[in-house]
C-alpha positions as CSV (number, residue, x, y, z in Angstrom):
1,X,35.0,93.0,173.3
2,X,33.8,89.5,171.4
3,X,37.8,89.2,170.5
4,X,39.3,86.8,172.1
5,X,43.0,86.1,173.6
6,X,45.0,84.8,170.8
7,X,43.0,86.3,167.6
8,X,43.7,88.0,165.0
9,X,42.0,91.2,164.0
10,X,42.3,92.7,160.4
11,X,41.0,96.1,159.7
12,X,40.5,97.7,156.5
13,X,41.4,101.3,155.5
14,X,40.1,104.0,156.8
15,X,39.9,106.9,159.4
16,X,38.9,105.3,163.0
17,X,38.2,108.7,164.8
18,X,34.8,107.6,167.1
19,X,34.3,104.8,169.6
20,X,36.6,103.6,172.5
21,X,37.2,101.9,176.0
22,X,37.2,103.3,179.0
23,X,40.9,102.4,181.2
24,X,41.8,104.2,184.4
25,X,38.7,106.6,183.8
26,X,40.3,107.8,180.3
27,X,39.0,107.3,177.0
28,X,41.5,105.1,174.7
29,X,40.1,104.8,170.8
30,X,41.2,101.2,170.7
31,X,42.1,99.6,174.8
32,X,43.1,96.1,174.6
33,X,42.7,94.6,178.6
34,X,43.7,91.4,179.9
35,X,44.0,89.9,176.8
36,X,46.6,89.4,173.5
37,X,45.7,90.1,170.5
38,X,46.9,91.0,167.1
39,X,46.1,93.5,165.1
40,X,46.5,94.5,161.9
41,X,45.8,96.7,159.3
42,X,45.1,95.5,155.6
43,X,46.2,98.1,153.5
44,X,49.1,99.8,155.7
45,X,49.9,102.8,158.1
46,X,49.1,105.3,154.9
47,X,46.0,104.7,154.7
48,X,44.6,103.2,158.0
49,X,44.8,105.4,160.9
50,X,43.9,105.5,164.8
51,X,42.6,109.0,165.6
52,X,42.9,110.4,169.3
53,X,41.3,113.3,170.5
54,X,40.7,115.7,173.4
55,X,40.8,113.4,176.7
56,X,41.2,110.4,174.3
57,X,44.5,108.0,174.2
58,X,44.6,106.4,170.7
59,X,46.0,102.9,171.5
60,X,45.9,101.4,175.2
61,X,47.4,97.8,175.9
62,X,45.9,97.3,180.0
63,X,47.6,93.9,181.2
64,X,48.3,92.8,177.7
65,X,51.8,92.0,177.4
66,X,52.2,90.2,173.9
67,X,49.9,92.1,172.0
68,X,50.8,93.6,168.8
69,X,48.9,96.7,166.7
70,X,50.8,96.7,163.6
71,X,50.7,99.1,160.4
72,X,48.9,101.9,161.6
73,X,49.4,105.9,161.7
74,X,49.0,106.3,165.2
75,X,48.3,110.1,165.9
76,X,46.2,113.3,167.2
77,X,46.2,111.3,170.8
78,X,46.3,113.2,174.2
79,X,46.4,112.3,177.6
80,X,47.7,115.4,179.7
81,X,45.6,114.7,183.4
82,X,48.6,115.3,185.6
83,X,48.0,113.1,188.7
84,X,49.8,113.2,191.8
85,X,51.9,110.5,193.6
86,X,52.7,107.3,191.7
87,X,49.1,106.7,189.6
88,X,50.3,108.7,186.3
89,X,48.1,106.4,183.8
90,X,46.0,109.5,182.6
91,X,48.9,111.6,182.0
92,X,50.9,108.9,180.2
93,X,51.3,107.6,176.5
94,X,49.2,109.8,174.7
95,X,49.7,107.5,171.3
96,X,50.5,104.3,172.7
97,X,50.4,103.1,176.4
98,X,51.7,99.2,177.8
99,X,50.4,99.0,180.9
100,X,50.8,96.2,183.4
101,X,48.2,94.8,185.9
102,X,50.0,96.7,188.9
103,X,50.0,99.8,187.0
104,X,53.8,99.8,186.0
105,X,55.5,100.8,183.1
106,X,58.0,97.9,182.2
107,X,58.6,98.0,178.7
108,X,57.5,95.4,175.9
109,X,54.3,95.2,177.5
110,X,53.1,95.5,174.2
111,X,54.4,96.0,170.7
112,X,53.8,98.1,167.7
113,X,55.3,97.4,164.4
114,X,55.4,99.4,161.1
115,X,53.4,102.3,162.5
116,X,53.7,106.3,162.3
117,X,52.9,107.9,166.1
118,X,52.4,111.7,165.6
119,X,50.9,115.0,167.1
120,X,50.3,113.2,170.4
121,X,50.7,115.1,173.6
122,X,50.6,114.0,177.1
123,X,52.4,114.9,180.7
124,X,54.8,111.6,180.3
125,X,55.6,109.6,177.3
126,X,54.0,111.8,174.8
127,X,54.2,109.6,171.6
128,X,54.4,105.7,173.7
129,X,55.0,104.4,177.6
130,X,55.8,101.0,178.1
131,X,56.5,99.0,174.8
132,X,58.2,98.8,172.2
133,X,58.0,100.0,168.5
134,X,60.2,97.7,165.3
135,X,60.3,100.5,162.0
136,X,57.9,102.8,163.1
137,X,58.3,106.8,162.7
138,X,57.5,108.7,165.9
139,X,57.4,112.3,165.0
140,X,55.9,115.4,166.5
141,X,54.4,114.4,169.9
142,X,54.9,116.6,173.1
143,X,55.2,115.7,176.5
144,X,55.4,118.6,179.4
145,X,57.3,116.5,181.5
146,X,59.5,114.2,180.1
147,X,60.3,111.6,176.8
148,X,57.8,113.3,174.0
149,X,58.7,110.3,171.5
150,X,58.9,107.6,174.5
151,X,59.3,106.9,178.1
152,X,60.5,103.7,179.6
153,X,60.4,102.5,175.5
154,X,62.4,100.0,173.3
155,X,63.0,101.3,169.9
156,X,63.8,99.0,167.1
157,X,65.0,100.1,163.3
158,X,63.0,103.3,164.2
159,X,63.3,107.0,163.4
160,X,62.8,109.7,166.0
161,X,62.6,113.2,165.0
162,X,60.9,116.7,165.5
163,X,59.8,115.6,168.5
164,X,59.8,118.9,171.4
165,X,60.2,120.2,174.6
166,X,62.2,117.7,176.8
167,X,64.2,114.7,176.2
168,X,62.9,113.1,173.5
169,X,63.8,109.5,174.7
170,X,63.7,109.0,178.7
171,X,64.0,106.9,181.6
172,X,65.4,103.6,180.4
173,X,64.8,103.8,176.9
174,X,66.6,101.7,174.7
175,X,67.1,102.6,170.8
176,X,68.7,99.9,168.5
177,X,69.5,100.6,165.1
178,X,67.8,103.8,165.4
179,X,68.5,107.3,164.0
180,X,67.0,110.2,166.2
181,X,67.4,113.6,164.8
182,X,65.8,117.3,164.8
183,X,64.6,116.8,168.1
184,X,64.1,119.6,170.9
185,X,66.7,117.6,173.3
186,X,68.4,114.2,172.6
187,X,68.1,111.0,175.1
188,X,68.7,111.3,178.5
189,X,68.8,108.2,181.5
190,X,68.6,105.6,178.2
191,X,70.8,103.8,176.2
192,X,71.3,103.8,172.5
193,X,73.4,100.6,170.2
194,X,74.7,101.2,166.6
195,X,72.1,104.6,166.4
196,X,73.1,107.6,165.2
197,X,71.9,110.9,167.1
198,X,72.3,114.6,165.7
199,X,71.3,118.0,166.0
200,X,68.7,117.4,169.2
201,X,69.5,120.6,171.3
202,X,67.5,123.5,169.9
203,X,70.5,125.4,168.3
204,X,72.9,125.3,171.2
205,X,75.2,122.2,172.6
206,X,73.1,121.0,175.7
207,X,74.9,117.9,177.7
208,X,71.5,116.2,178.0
209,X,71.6,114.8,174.6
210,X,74.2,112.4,176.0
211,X,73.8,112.1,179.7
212,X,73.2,109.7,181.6
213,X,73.4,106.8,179.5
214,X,75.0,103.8,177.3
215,X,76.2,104.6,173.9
216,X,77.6,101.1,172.1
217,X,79.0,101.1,168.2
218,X,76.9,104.4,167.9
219,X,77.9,108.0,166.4
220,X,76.3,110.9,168.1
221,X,76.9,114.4,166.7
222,X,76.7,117.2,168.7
223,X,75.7,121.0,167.2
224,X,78.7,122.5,167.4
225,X,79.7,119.9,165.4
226,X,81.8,117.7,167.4
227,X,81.6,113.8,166.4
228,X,82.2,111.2,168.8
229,X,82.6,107.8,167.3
230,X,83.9,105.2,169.6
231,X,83.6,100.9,169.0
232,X,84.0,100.0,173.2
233,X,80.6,100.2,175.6
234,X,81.1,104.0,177.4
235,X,79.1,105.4,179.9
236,X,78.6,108.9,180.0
């Protein structure tokens, strides 16, 4: 709370499993609210990790557009309340949530860089809502609803894999330079440039893993194993 906007806050290794910040009535390990900051681990995402927990987000970025967590392993976070009409915050981004003011999901409301997001489960946006991850690893989160590895997400230089149940990457996701593999179901309603995605359709060819959506300078490989490489913008 002493932080202030523009700082700077470097944190050692270590496990950071107790404490947090209450946003929308849910408990978020680290919430950063009205305010940009950076932060920033000292010894990397191998050893420095943000620990969820039952009812607890791991990393929430309330009105914070510009802030940065970088070099973390983001993981165990949940966030599965399941709310009616359009106030889904609780049910949202169970590793990483960007948040605006008015409560909407545009992405690059906040930024994580260099970080592993894992084992996080929530109703929407499992592993990250609203922001955008550069070479980070999400892996293994869960959503019941929709976009277990992201919803309403840019990806950068990333890798998405054994993530499960739905779409892995949903509603206006974008993925650059990205590789997304092993997943329960591929990308749907998002739009992937110069990726490659393969194998995300639980053993049988499922149409979801390509539509709707842009694919530009991209190679998606379908089960059956049927390649589709094509250089010209295609919607499909």
């Amino acid at each position: 709370n002493a932080a202030q906007s523009g700082d700077e806050i470097r944190v050692k290794p270590g496990v950071y499993d107790e404490g947090g910040g209450y946003y929308n009535n849910w408990n978020n390990r680290v919430l950063i609210q009205s305010k940009v900051l950076k932060i920033v681990s000292t010894g990397g995402k191998d050893v420095t990790h943000i620990v969820g927990g039952k009812n607890i987000r791991c990393v929430c970025m309330a009105n914070a557009k510009g802030s940065v967590v970088e070099g973390f392993t983001i993981r165990d976070g949940e966030a599965t309340y399941s709310q009616s009409g359009t106030d889904t915050v609780n049910g949202s981004g169970a590793g990483v949530l960007g948040i605006s003011a008015s409560k909407t999901y545009a992405t690059a409301n906040g930024c994580i860089v260099d970080c592993v997001v894992s084992n996080c489960v929530a109703v929407r946006g499992g592993g990250m809502r609203g922001l955008t991850a550069v070479r980070c690893w999400i892996t293994e989160n869960d959503a019941s609803n929709s976009g277990p590895a992201g919803r309403k997400c840019d990806f950068v230089n990333c890798l998405v894999t054994r993530n499960y149940t739905t779409q892995c990457l949903y509603d206006g996701c974008k993925a650059v330079n990205c590789t997304i593999v092993d997943n329960m179901r591929g990308a749907q309603s998002s739009s992937l440039f110069n990726s490659v995605m393969h194998n995300n359709s639980n053993g049988t060819v499922d149409e979801r893993n390509l539509y709707p959506g842009t694919l530009l300078n991209r190679c998606v490989t379908r089960v059956d194993g049927y390649d589709a490489f094509k250089d010209t913008p295609q919607p499909v």
